[in-house]
C-alpha positions, 0 to 999 in steps of 0.5 A: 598403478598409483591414482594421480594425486588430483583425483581426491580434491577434484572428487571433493571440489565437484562434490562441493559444486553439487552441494552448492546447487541444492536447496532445501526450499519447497517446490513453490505452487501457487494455491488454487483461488478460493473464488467462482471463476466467473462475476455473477453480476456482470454481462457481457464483460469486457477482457481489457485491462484495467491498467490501460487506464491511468489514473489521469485518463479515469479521473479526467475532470481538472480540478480533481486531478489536480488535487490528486498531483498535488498528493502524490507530491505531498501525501506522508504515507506515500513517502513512507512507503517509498523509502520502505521500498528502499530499506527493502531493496538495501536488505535484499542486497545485504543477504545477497552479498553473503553469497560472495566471501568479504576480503577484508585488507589488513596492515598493522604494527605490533611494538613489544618491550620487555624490562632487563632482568627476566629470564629471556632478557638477562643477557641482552637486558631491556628489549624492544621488539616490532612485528610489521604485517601486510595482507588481505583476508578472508573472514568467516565465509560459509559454504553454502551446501545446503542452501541456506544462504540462497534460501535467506537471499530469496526471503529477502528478494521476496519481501522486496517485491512484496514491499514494492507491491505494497507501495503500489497499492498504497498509491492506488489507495491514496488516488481513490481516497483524494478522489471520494474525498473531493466528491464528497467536499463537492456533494456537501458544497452543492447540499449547503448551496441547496440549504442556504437557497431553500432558507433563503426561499423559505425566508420569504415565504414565513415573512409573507405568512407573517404579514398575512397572519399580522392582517387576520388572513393566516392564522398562526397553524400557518405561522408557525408551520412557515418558522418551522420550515426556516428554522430546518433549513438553517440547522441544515446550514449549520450541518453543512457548513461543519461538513464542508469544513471537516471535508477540507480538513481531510482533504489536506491530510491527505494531500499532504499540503494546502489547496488551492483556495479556488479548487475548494470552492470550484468543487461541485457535482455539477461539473462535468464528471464522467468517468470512462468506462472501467473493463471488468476482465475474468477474477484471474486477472486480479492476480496481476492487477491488484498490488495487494495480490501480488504482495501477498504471494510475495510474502507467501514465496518469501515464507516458503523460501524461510522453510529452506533456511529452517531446513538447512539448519539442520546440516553441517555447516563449513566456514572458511576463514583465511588470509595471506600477506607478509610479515617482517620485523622491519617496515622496510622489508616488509615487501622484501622476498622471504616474508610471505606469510598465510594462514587458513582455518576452515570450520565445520560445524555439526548441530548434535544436540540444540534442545529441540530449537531447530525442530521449532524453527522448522515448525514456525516456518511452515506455520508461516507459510499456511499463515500467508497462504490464507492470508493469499487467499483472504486477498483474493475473495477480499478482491473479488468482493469489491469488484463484485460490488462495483459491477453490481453499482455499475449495473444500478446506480444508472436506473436509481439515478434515473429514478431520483431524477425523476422524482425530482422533477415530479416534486418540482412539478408538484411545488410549482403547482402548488404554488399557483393554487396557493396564489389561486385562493384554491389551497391554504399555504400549508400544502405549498409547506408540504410540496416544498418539504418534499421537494429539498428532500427529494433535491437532497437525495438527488445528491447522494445517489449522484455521490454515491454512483460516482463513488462506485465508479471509483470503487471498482476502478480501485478494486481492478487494480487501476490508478498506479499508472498515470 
């Protein structure tokens, strides 16, 4: 009994299918975190997601989130990360349409003429000939039987992801940066505020000694004790006023346009900041949360899909190229019955000998990949730093803060104290000069802890992974 005819292209368009369904990629398994499953600095943690919490809800006082609207609009790094997130996506797209074959329509003319006098054209004499064709073709498709393609559109899918998480976490950074970026143009408004009061206070007090000193009653310890307090206060002003510059020139970097000239000079730590409270949740969360995370697994998965493509290489490789249409040597029948015409050339190519270049392709592909996986695990204990010193800010900038206020309002005491035994005739004027030192350094560093608790807040809501949403 004779086999059908069918039975050998049905074998070998089966065969085919198999093929076409394997791939050469490793198995993908997501490297176990590097990090204690556990914050060792919080208690009583909250399982909330930091998402919840746009970045309008956390940063709730006006005028900061105002300035942050206007970076988002504006910021140049932001926009370079969007259309970067473009390119990627239009890459991703080119290597997925190499999984589908290109048809290509055709149509041309070809005019020939040969001179009288040849040996073809001895009887006829000068000749002209014209060739006319229609078609649509095929060019160059590869049958992808080990993967390789899918492997390189995978890569490419990958790095899209990667790139569109990367501009998510530009974007996180962007809001935190405007945010300590406006904290700090406030904390130094409120210090050259401070400076130029306590000059001014200072002022008086130094033309006070000096008239004292020009009637015999202080003497010139006294006097210069009272110009070295001023002269202080007015080098302070001159800091100040250089940081409250350098502060506005950053800001509008960063914003991207100018700012209002009001929401300068509005910007003060004793408006109302207060920040929510920020859910801390278990580290396995921050492989969701965090952008920076979750491109880094993306570059790790796009390296693990490139050993497939490395892999593959080392396989034969079948391109098809084809094409059917019509000819005729006359325009007018070049549709007419008859003029069919195809042609079809498929190609296998077999590496035999490439002088070691597919081994080290091969090679550099799984270096990558141990390359990326300790770039993956660099994130996530670089994550789990930062959250953890935003919990332990969280868990001590309220006493410290508390303990500098304190402080203050003892130094305050002290001065007006002082002040009154001064005028009392009890003490000289020089314990009036030390009590009021004491107090501007004390009202000085009751800033920097108000920046600086402020600033944690916004560090650890950064570091959850908090401010992509609005």
């Amino acid at each position: 009994m004779n086999k059908p005819r069918f039975a050998l292209p049905l074998f070998s368009a089966l065969t085919l299918t198999v093929l076409a369904g394997c791939t050469m990629e490793p198995k993908y398994d997501r490297p176990a975190m590097p990090v204690a499953s556990d914050w060792t600095t919080s208690k009583g943690v909250d399982a909330g997601k930091v998402q919840d919490i746009g970045w309008s809800q956390f940063f709730n006082q006006p005028d900061m989130k105002q300035v942050i609207t206007l970076a988002l609009a504006n910021n140049r790094d932001l926009r370079v990360a969007a259309l970067n997130v473009d390119t990627a996506r239009a890459t991703f797209q080119i290597d997925r349409a190499a999984l589908l074959p290109t048809l290509n329509a055709t149509g041309g003319e070809t005019a020939t003429h040969l001179p009288g006098g040849l040996y073809s054209t001895q009887s006829t004499g000068p000749v002209t000939y014209q060739q006319y064709s229609a078609g649509v073709g095929v060019s160059a498709y590869e049958l992808d039987l080990f993967g390789r393609v899918r492997s390189l559109r995978d890569q490419g899918l990958e790095t899209y992801l990667a790139t569109e998480a990367t501009q998510r976490a530009t974007q996180i950074s962007l809001v935190s940066q405007v945010a300590e970026g406006y904290l700090s143009l406030a904390a130094d408004n409120d210090l050259l505020k401070l400076a130029i009061d306590t000059a001014s206070s200072q002022n008086n007090s130094y033309e006070l000694t000096k008239r004292s000193f020009d009637q015999g009653v202080s003497n010139s310890q006294d006097l210069a004790q009272a110009e070295t307090t001023v002269r202080s206060a007015q080098a302070d002003i001159a800091q100040y006023t250089r940081q409250v510059r350098q502060d506005v020139n950053a800001l509008t970097l960063l914003v991207g346009t100018q700012i209002p000239q009001q929401l300068l000079q509005n910007a003060s730590l004793n408006n109302n900041w207060n920040f929510p409270a920020t859910p801390a949740g278990l580290p396995s969360d921050l492989l969701t949360r965090r952008p920076d995370i979750i491109a880094a697994e993306h570059t790790l998965k796009a390296a693990n899909a490139n050993i497939g493509a490395a892999r593959a290489a080392f396989f034969p490789s079948i391109t098809l190229t084809g094409s059917a249409g019509t000819e005729s040597g006359s325009l007018t029948r070049l549709f007419d019955g008859g003029t069919g015409a195809w042609s079809f050339g498929p190609s296998i190519n077999i590496p035999i000998f490439d002088g070691g270049v597919n081994s080290a392709n091969l090679d550099i592909a799984n270096t990558r990949k141990k390359i990326e996986i300790a770039n993956y695990e660099k994130a996530i204990q670089t994550a789990f730093k930062e959250v953890s010193d935003g919990l332990a800010g969280q868990a001590t900038y309220g006493n410290q803060l508390k303990s500098v206020q304190q402080a203050n309002d003892a130094n305050q005491r002290n001065f007006d104290l002082s002040q009154q035994r001064f005028k009392g005739g009890v003490d000289s004027y020089l314990s009036v000069l030390v009590a009021q030192r004491s107090l501007y350094a004390a009202q000085q560093t009751l800033i920097s802890t108000k920046l600086a608790q402020l600033n944690s807040d916004i560090t650890l809501f950064k570091a959850l992974g908090g401010g992509w949403k609005k």
